[in-house]
Backbone as XML, in Angstrom:
<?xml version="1.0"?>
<chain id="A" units="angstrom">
  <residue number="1" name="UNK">
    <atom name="N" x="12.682" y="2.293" z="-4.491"/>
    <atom name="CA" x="11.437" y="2.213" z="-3.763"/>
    <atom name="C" x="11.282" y="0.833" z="-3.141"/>
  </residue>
  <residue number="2" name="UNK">
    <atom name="N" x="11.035" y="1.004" z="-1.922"/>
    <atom name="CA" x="10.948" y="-0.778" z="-0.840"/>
    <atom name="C" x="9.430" y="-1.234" z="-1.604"/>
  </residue>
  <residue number="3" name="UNK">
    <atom name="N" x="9.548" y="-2.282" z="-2.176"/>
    <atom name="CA" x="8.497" y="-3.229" z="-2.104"/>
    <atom name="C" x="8.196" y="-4.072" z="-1.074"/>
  </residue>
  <residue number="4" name="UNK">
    <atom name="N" x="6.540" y="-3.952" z="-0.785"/>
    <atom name="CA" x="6.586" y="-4.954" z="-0.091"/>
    <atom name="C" x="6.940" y="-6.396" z="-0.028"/>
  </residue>
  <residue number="5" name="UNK">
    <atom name="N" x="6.225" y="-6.629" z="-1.526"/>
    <atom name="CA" x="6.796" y="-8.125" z="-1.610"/>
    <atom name="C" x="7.308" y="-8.181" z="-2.920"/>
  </residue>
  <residue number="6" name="UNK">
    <atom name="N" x="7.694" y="-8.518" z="-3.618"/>
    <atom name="CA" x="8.610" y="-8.907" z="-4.975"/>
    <atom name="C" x="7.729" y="-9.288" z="-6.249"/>
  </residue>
  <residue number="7" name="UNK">
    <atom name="N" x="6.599" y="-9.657" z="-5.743"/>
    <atom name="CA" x="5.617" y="-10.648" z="-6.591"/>
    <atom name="C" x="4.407" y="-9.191" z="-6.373"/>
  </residue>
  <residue number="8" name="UNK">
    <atom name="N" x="3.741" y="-9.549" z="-7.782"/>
    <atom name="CA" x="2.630" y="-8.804" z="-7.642"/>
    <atom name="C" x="1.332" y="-9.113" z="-7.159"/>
  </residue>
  <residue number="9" name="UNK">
    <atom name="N" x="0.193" y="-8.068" z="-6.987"/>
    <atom name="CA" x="-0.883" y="-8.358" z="-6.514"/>
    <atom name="C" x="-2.021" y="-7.576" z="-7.339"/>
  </residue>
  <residue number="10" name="UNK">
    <atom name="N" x="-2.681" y="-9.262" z="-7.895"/>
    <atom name="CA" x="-3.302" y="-8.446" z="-8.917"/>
    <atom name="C" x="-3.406" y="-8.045" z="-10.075"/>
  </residue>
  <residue number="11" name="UNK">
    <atom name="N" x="-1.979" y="-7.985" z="-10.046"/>
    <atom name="CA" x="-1.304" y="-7.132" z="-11.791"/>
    <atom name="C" x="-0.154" y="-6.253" z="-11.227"/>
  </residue>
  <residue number="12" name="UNK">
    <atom name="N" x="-0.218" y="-6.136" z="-10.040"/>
    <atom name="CA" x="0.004" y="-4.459" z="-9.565"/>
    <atom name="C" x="1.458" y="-4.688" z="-8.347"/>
  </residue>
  <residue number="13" name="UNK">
    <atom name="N" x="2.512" y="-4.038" z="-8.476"/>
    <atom name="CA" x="3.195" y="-3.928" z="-6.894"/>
    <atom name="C" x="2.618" y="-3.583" z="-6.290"/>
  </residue>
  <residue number="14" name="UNK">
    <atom name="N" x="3.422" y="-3.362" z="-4.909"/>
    <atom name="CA" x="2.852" y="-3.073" z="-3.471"/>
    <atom name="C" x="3.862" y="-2.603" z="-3.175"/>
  </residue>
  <residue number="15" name="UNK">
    <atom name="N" x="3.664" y="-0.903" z="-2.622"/>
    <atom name="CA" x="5.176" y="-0.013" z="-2.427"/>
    <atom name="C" x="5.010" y="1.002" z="-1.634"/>
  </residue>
  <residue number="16" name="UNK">
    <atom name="N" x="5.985" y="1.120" z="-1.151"/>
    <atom name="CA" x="6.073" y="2.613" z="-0.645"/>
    <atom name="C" x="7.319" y="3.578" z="-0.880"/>
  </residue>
  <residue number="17" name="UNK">
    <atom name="N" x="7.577" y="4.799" z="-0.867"/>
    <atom name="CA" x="8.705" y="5.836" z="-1.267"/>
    <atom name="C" x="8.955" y="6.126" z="0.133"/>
  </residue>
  <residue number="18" name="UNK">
    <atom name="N" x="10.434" y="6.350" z="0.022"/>
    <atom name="CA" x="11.397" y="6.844" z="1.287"/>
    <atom name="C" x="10.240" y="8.536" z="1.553"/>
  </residue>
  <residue number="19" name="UNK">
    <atom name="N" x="9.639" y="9.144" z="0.780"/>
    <atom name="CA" x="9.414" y="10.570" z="0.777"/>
    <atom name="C" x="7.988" y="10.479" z="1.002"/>
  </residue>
  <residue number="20" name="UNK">
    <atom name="N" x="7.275" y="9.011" z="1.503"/>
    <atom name="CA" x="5.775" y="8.942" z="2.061"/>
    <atom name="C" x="5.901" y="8.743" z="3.425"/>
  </residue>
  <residue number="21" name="UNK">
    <atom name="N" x="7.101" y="8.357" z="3.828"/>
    <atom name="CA" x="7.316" y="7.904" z="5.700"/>
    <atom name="C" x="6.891" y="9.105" z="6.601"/>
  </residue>
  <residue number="22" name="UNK">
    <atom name="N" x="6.930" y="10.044" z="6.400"/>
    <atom name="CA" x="5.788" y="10.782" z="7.374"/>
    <atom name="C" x="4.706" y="10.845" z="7.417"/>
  </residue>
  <residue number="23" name="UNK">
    <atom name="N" x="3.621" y="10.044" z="6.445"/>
    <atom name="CA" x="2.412" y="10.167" z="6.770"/>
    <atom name="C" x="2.565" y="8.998" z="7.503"/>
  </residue>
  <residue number="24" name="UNK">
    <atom name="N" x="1.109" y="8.609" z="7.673"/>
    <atom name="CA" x="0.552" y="6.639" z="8.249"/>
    <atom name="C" x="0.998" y="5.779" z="7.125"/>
  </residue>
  <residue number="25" name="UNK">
    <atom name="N" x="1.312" y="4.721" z="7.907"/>
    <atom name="CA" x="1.353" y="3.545" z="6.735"/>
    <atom name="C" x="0.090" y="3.369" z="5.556"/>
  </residue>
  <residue number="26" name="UNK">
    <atom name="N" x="0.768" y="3.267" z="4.553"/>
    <atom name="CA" x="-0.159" y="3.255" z="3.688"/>
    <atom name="C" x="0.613" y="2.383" z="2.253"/>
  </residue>
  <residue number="27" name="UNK">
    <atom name="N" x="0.062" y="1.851" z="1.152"/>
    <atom name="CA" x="-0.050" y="1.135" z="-0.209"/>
    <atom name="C" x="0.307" y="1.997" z="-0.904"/>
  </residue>
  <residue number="28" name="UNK">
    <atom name="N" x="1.113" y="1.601" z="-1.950"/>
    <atom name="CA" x="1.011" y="2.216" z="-2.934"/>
    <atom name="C" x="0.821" y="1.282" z="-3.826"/>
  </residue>
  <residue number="29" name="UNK">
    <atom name="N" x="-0.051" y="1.176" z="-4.849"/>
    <atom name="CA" x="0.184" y="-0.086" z="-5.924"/>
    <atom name="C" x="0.327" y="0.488" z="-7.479"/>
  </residue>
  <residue number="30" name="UNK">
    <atom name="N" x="0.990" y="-0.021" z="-8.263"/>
    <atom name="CA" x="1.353" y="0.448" z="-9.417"/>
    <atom name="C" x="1.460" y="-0.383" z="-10.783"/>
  </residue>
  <residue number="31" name="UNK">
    <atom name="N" x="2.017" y="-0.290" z="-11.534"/>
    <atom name="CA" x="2.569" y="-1.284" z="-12.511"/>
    <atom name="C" x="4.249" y="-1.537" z="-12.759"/>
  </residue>
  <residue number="32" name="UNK">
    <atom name="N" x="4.530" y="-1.731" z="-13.868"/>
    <atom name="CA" x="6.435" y="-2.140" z="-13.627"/>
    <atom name="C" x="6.861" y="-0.945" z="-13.442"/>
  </residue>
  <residue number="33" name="UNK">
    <atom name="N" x="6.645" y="0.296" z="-13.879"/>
    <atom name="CA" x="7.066" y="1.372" z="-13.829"/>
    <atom name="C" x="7.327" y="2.031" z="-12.826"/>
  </residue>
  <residue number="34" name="UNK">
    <atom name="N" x="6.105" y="1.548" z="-11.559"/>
    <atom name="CA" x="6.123" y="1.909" z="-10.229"/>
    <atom name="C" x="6.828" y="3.255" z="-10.484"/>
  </residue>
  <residue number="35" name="UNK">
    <atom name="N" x="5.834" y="4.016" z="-10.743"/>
    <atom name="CA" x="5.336" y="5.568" z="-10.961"/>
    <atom name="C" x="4.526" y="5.713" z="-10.350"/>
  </residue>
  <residue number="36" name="UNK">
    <atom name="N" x="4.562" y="7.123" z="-9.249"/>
    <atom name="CA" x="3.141" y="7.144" z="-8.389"/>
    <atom name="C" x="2.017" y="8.085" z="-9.577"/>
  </residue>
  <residue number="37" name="UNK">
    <atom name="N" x="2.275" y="8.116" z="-10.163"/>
    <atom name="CA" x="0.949" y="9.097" z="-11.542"/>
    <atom name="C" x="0.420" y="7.631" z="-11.752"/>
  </residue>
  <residue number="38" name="UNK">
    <atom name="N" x="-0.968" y="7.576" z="-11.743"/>
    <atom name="CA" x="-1.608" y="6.622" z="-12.244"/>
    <atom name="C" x="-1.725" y="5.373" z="-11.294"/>
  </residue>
  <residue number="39" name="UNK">
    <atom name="N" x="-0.854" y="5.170" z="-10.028"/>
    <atom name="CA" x="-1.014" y="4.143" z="-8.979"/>
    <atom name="C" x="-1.961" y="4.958" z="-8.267"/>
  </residue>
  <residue number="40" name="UNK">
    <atom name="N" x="-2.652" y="3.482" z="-7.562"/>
    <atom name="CA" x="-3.558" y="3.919" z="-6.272"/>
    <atom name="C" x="-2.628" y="3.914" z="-4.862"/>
  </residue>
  <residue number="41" name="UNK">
    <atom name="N" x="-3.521" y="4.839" z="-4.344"/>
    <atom name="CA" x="-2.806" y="4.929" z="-2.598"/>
    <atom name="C" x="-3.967" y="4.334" z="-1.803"/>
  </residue>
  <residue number="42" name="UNK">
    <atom name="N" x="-3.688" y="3.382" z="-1.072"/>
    <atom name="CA" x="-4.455" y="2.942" z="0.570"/>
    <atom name="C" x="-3.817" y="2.670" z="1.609"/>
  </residue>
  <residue number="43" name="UNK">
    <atom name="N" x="-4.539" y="3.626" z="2.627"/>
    <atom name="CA" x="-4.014" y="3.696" z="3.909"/>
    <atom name="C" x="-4.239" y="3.022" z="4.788"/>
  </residue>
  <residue number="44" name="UNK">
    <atom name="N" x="-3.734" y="2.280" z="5.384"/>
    <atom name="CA" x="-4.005" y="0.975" z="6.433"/>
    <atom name="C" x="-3.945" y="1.346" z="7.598"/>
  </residue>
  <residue number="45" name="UNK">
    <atom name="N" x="-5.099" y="0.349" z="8.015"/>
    <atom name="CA" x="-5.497" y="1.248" z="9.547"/>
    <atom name="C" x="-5.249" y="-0.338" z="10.409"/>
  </residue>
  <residue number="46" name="UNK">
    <atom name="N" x="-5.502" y="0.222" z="11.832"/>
    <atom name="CA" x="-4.740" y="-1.207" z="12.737"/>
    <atom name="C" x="-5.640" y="-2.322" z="12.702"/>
  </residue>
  <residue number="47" name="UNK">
    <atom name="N" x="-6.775" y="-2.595" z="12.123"/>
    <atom name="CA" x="-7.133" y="-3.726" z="11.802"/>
    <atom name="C" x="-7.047" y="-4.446" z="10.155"/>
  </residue>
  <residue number="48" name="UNK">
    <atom name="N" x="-6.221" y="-3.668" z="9.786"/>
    <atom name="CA" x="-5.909" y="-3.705" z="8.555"/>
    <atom name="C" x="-7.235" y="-3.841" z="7.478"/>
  </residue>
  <residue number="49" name="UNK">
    <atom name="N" x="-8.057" y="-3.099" z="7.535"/>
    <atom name="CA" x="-9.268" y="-2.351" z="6.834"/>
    <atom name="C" x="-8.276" y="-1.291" z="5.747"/>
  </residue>
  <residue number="50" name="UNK">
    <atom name="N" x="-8.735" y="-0.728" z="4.615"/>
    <atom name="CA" x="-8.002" y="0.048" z="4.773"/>
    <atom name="C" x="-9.152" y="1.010" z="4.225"/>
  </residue>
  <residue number="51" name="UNK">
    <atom name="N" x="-8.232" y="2.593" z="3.608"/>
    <atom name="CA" x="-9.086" y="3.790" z="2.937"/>
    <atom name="C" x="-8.093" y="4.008" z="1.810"/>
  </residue>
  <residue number="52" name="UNK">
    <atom name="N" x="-9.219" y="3.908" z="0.779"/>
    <atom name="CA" x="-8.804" y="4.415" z="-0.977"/>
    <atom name="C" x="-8.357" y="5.792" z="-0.690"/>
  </residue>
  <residue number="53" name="UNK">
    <atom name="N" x="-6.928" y="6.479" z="-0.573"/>
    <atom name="CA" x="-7.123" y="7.589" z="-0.890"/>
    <atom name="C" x="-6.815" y="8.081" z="-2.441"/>
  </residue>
  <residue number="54" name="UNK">
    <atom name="N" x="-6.609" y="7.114" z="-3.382"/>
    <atom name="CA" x="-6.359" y="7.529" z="-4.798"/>
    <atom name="C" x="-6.448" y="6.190" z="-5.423"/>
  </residue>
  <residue number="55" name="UNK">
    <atom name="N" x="-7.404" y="6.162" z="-6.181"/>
    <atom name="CA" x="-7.724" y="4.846" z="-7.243"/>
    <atom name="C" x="-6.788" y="4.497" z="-8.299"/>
  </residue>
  <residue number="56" name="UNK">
    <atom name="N" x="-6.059" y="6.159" z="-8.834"/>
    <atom name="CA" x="-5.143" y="5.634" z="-10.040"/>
    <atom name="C" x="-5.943" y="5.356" z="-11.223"/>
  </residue>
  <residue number="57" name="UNK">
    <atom name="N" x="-5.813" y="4.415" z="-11.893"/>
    <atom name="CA" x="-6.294" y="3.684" z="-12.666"/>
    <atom name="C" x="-6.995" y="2.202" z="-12.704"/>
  </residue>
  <residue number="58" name="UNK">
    <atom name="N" x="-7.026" y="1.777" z="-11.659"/>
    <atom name="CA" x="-7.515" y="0.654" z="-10.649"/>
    <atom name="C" x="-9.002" y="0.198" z="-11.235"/>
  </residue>
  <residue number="59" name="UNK">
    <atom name="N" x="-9.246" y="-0.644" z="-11.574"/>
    <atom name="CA" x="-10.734" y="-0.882" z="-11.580"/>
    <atom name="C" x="-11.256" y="-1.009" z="-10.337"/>
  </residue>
  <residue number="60" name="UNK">
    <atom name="N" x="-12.479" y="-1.176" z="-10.337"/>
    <atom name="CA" x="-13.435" y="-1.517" z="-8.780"/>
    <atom name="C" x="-13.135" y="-3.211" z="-8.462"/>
  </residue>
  <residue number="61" name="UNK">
    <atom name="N" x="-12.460" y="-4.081" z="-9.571"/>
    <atom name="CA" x="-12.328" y="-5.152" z="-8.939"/>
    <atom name="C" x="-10.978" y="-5.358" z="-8.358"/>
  </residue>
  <residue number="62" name="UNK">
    <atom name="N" x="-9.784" y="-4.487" z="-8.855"/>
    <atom name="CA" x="-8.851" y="-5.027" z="-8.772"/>
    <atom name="C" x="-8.336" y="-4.173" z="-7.554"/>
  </residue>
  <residue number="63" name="UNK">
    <atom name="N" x="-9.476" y="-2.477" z="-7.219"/>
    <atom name="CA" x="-9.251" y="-2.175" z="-5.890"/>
    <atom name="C" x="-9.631" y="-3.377" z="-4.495"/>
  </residue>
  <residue number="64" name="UNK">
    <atom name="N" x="-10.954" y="-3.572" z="-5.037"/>
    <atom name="CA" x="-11.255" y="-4.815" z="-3.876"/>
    <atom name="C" x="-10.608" y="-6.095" z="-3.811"/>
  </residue>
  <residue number="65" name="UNK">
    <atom name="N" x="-9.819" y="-6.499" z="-4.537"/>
    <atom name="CA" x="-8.927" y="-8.014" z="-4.838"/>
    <atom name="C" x="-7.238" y="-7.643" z="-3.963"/>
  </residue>
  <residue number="66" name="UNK">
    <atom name="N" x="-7.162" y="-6.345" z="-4.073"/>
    <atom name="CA" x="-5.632" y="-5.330" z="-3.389"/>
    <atom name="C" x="-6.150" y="-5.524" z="-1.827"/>
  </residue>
  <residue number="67" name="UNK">
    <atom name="N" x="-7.438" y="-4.718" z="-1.895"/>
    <atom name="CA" x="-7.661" y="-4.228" z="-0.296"/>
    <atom name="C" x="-8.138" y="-5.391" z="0.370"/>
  </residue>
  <residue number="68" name="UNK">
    <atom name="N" x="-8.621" y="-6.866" z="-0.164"/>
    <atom name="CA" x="-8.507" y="-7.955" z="0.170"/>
    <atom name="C" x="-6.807" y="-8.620" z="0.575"/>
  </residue>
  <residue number="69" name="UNK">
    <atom name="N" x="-6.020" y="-8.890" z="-0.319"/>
    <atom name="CA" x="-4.723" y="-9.147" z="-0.041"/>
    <atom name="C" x="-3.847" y="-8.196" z="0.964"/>
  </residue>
  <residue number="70" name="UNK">
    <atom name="N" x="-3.882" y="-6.912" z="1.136"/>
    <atom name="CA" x="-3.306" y="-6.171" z="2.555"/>
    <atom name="C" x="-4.158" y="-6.516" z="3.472"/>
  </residue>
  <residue number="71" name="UNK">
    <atom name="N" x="-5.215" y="-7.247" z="3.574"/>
    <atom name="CA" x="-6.295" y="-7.339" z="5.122"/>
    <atom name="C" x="-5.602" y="-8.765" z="5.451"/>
  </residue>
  <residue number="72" name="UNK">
    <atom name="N" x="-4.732" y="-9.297" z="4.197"/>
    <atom name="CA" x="-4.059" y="-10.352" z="4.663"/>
    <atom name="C" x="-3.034" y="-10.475" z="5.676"/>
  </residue>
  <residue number="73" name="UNK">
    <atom name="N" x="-2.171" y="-10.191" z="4.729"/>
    <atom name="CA" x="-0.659" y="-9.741" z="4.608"/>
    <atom name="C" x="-0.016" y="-8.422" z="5.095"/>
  </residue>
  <residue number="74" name="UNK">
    <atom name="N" x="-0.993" y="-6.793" z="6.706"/>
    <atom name="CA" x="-1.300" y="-6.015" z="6.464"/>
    <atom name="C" x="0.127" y="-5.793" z="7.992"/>
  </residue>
  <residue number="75" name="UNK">
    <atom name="N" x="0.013" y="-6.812" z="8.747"/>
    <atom name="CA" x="1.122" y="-6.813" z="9.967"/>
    <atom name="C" x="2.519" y="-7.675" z="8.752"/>
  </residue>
  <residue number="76" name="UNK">
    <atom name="N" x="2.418" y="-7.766" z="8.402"/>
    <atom name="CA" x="4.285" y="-8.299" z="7.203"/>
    <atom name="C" x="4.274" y="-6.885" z="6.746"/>
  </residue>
  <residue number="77" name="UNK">
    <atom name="N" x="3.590" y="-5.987" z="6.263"/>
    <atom name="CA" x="3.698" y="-4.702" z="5.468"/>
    <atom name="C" x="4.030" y="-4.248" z="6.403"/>
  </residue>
  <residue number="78" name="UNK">
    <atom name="N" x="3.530" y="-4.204" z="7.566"/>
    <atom name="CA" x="3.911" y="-2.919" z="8.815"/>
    <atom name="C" x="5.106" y="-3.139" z="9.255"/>
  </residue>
  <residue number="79" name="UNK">
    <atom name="N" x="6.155" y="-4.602" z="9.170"/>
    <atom name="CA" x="7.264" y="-4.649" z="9.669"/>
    <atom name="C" x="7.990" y="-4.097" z="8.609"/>
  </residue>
  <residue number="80" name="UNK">
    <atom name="N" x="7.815" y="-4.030" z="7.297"/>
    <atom name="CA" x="8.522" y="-3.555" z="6.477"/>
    <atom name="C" x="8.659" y="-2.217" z="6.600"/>
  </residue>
  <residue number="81" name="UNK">
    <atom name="N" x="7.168" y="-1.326" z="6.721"/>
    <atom name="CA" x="7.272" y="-0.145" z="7.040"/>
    <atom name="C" x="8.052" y="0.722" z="8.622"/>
  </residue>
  <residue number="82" name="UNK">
    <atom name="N" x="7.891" y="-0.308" z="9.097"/>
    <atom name="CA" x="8.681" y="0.143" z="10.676"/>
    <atom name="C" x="10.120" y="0.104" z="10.390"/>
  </residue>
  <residue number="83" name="UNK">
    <atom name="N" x="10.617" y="-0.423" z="9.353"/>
    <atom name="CA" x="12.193" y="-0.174" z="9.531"/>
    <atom name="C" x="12.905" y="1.134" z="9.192"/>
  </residue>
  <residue number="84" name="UNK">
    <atom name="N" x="11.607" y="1.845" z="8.443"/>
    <atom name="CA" x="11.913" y="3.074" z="7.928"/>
    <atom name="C" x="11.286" y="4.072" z="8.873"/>
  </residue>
  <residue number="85" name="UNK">
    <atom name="N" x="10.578" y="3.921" z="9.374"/>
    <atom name="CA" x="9.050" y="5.474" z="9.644"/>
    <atom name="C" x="8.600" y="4.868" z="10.851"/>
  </residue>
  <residue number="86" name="UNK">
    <atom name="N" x="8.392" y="5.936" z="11.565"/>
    <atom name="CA" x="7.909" y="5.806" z="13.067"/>
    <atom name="C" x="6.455" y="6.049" z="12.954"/>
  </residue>
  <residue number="87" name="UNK">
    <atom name="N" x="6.064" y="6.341" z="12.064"/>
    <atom name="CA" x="4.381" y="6.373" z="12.077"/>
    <atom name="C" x="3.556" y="4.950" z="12.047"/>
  </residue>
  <residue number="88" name="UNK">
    <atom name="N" x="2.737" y="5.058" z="12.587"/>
    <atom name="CA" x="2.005" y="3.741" z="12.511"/>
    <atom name="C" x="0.683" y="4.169" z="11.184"/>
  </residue>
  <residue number="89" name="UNK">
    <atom name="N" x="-0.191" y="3.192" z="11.786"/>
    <atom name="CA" x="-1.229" y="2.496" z="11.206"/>
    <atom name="C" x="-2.099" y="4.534" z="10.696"/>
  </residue>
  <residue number="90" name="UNK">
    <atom name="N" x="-3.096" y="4.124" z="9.946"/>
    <atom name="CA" x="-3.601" y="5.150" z="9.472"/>
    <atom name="C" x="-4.642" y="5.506" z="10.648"/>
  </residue>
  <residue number="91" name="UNK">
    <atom name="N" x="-4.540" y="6.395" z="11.382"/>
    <atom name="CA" x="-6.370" y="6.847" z="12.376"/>
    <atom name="C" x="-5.624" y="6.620" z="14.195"/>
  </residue>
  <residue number="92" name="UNK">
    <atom name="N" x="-4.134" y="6.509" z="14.117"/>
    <atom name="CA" x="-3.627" y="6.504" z="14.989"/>
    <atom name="C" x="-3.340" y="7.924" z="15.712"/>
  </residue>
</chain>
């Protein structure tokens, strides 16, 4: 599974699966196991806002501390995701 970055956020990776590239770009965040049971999914849209579509196990702070760090870092994720998937941003 491509990580975005190597280092965590939060507590949590930042990922995506070869078998999510047809939807929109979107998060996956997890723990070491990086298992999607129990990770949250957010879908990033072109201002890099994004939408919770699965909390996981996530508290309410550590969703908003995630969806803070991709509003960062949300065009470095999209080059990662463009090497794989022709889909863009989420609402495209």
């Amino acid at each position: 599974m491509p990580k975005y970055y190597q280092y965590k956020a939060c507590g949590y990776y930042l990922y995506f699966t070869t078998a999510c590239i047809i939807e929109a770009m979107h998060v996956h965040a997890s723990d070491k196991k990086l298992t999607q049971q129990g990770s949250a999914k957010f879908f990033v849209k072109a201002d890099g806002e994004t939408t919770v579509e699965n909390r996981g196990v996530l508290t309410d702070h550590e969703i908003n501390e995630i969806r803070k760090f991709i509003k960062i870092h949300y065009l470095e994720m999209l080059s990662r995701w463009s090497v794989v998937s022709d889909n863009g941003f989420y609402g495209e």
